[in-house]
C-alpha positions as a Markdown table, in Angstrom:
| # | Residue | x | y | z |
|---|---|---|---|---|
| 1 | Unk | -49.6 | 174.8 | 40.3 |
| 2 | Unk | -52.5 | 173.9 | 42.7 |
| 3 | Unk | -54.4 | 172.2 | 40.0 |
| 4 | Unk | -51.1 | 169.9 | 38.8 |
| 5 | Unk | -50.2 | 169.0 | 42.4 |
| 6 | Unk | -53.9 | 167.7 | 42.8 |
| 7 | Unk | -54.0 | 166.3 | 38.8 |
| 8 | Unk | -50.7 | 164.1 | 39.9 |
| 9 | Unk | -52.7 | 162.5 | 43.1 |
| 10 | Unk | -55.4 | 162.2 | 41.4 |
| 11 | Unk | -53.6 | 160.2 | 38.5 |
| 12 | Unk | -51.3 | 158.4 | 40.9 |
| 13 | Unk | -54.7 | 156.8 | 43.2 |
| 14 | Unk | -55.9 | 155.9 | 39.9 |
| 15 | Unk | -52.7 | 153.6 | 38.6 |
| 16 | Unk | -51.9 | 152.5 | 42.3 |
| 17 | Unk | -55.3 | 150.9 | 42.5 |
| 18 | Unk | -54.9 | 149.2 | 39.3 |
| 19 | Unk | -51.7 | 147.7 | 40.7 |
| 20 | Unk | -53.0 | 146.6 | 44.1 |
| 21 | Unk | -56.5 | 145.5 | 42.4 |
| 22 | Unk | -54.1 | 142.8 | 41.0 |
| 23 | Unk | -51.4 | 142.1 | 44.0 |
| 24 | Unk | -52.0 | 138.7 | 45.7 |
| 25 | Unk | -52.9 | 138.8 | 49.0 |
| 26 | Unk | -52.2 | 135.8 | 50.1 |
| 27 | Unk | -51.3 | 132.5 | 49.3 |
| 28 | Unk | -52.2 | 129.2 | 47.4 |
| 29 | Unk | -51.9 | 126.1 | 49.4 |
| 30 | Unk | -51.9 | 122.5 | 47.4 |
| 31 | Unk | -51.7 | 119.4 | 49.8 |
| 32 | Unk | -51.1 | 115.9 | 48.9 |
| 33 | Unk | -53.5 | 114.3 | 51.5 |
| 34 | Unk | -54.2 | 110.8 | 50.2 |
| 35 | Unk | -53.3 | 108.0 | 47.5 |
| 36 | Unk | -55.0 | 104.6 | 46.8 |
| 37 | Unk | -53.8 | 102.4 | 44.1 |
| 38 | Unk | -56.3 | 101.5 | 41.7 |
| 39 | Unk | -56.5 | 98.8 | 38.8 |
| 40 | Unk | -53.4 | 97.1 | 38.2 |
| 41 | Unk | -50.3 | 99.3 | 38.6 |
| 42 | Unk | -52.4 | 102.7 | 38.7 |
| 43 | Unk | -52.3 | 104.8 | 41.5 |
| 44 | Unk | -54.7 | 107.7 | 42.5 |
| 45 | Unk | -54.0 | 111.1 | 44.4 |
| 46 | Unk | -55.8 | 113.3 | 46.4 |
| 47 | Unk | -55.0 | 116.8 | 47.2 |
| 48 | Unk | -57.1 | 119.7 | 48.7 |
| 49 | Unk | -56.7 | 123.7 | 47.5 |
| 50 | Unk | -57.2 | 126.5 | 49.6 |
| 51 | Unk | -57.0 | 129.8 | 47.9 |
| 52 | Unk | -56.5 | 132.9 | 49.7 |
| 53 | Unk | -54.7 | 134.8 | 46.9 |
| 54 | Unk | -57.5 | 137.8 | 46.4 |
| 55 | Unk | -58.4 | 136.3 | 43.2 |
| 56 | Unk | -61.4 | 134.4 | 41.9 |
| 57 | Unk | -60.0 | 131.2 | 40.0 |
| 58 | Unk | -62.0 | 129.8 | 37.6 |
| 59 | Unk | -59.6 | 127.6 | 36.1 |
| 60 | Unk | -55.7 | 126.3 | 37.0 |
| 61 | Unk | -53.4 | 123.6 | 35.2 |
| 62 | Unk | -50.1 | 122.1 | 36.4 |
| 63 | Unk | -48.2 | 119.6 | 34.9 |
| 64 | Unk | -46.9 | 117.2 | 37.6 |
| 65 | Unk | -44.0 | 114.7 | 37.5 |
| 66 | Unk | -43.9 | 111.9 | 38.9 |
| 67 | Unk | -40.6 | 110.6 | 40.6 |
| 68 | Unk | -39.4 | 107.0 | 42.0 |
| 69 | Unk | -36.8 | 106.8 | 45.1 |
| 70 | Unk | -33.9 | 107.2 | 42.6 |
| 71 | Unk | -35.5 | 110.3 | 41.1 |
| 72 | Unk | -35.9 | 108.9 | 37.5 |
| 73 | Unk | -39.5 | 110.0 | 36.0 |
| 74 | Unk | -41.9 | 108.1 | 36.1 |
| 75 | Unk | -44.7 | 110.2 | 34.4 |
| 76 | Unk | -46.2 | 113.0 | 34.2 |
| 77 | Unk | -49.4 | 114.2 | 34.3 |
| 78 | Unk | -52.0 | 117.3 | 34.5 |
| 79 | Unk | -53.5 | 118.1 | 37.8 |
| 80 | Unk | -56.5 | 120.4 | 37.0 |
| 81 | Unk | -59.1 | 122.3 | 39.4 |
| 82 | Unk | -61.6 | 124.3 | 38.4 |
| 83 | Unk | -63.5 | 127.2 | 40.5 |
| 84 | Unk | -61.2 | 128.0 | 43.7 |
| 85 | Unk | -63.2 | 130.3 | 45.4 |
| 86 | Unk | -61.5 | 132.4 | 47.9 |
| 87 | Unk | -61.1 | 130.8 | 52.0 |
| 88 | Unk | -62.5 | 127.4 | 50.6 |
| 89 | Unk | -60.8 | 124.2 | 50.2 |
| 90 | Unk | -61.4 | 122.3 | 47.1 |
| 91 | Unk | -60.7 | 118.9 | 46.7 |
| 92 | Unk | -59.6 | 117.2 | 43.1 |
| 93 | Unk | -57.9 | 114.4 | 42.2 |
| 94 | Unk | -55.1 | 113.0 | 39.8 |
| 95 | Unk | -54.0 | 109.5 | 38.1 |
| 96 | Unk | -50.1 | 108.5 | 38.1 |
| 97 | Unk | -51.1 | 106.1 | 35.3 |
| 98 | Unk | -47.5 | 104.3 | 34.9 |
| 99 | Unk | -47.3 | 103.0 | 38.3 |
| 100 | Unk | -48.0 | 101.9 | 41.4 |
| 101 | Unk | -48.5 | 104.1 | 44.8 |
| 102 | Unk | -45.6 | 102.6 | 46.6 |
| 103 | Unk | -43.1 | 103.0 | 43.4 |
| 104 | Unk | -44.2 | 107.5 | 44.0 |
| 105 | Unk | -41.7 | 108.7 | 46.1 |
| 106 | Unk | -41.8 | 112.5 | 44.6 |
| 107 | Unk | -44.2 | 114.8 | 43.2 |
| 108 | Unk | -43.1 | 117.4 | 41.2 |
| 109 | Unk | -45.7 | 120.4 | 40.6 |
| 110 | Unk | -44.1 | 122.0 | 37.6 |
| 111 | Unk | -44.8 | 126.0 | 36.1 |
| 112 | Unk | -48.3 | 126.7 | 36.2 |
| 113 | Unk | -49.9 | 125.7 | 32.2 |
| 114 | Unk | -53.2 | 127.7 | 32.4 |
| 115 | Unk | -54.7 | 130.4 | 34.7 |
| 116 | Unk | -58.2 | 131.7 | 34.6 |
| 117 | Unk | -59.5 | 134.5 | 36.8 |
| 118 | Unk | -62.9 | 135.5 | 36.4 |
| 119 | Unk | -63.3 | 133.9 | 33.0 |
| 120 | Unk | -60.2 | 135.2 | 31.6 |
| 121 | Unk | -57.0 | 133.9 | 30.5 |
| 122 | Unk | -54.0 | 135.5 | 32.9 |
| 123 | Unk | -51.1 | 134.2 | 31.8 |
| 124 | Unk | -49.5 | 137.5 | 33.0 |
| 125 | Unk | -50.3 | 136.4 | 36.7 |
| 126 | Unk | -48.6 | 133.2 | 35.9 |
| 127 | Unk | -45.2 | 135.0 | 38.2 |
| 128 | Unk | -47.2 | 136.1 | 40.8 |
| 129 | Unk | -49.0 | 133.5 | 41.8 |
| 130 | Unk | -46.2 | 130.6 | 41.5 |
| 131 | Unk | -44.2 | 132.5 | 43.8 |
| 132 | Unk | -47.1 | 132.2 | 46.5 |
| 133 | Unk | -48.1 | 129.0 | 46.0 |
| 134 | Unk | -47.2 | 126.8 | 49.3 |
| 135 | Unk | -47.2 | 122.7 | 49.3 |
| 136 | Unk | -47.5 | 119.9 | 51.4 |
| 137 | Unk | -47.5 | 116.3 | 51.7 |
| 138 | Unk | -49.6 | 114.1 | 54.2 |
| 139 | Unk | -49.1 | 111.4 | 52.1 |
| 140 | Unk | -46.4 | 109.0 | 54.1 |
| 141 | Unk | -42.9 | 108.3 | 52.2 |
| 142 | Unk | -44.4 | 110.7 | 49.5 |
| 143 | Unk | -42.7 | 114.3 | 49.2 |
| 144 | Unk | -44.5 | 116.9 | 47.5 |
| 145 | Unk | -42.3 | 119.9 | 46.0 |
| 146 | Unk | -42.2 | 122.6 | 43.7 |
């Protein structure tokens, strides 16, 4: 019985360390910090990442829409980063390509497309990391939601 009681612990560390070797542990802020219209009718966005999830991102795709003050669509678009290491902010940027700055009054950030952590494809932390993903806009007259 001794030996069983100690086999179940032993098996249960095991599987609960799996689990918490892949729990978030925090979350993934996105800001909207900046636009500047460029060309004619193009406009430009800037947003910084911080990433305090527990997880080395190596790669992360959005599709963003793109909304005027009525809320019809505009566009949409990709907004990709690459490496997001962990308690660092990374900058990127992303065209609206249809419009002007002043014409984007809402940015969508829709499901998450692609997730890489470590190298890998993670499609099944898709879930978990949406739901901790926190966004902001310091962008005036520009809301930035998900």
């Amino acid at each position: 019985m001794k030996f069983f009681n100690i086999s179940f612990i032993l098996v249960f560390a095991l599987f609960s360390n799996l689990t918490f070797a892949d729990g978030i542990k925090g979350k993934l802020t996105i800001e909207l910090n900046g636009s500047k219209g460029v060309g004619k009718g193009k406009c430009q966005l800037f947003y910084t990442f911080n990433n305090q999830t527990g997880f080395n991102i190596t790669g992360l795709n959005f599709k963003t829409s793109f909304k005027e003050s009525d809320g019809s669509i505009i566009g949409k678009n990709f907004l990709m980063v690459n490496r997001l290491k962990n308690a660092v902010n990374v900058d990127t940027d992303q065209y609206v390509m249809e419009s002007s700055c002043n014409e984007v009054k809402t940015v969508k950030l829709n499901p998450i497309s692609q997730l890489i952590v470590d190298g890998d494809y993670r499609s099944d932390l898709f879930d978990m990391v949406e739901n901790n993903i926190i966004v902001s806009s310091k962008v005036s007259g520009v809301s930035f939601v998900n």
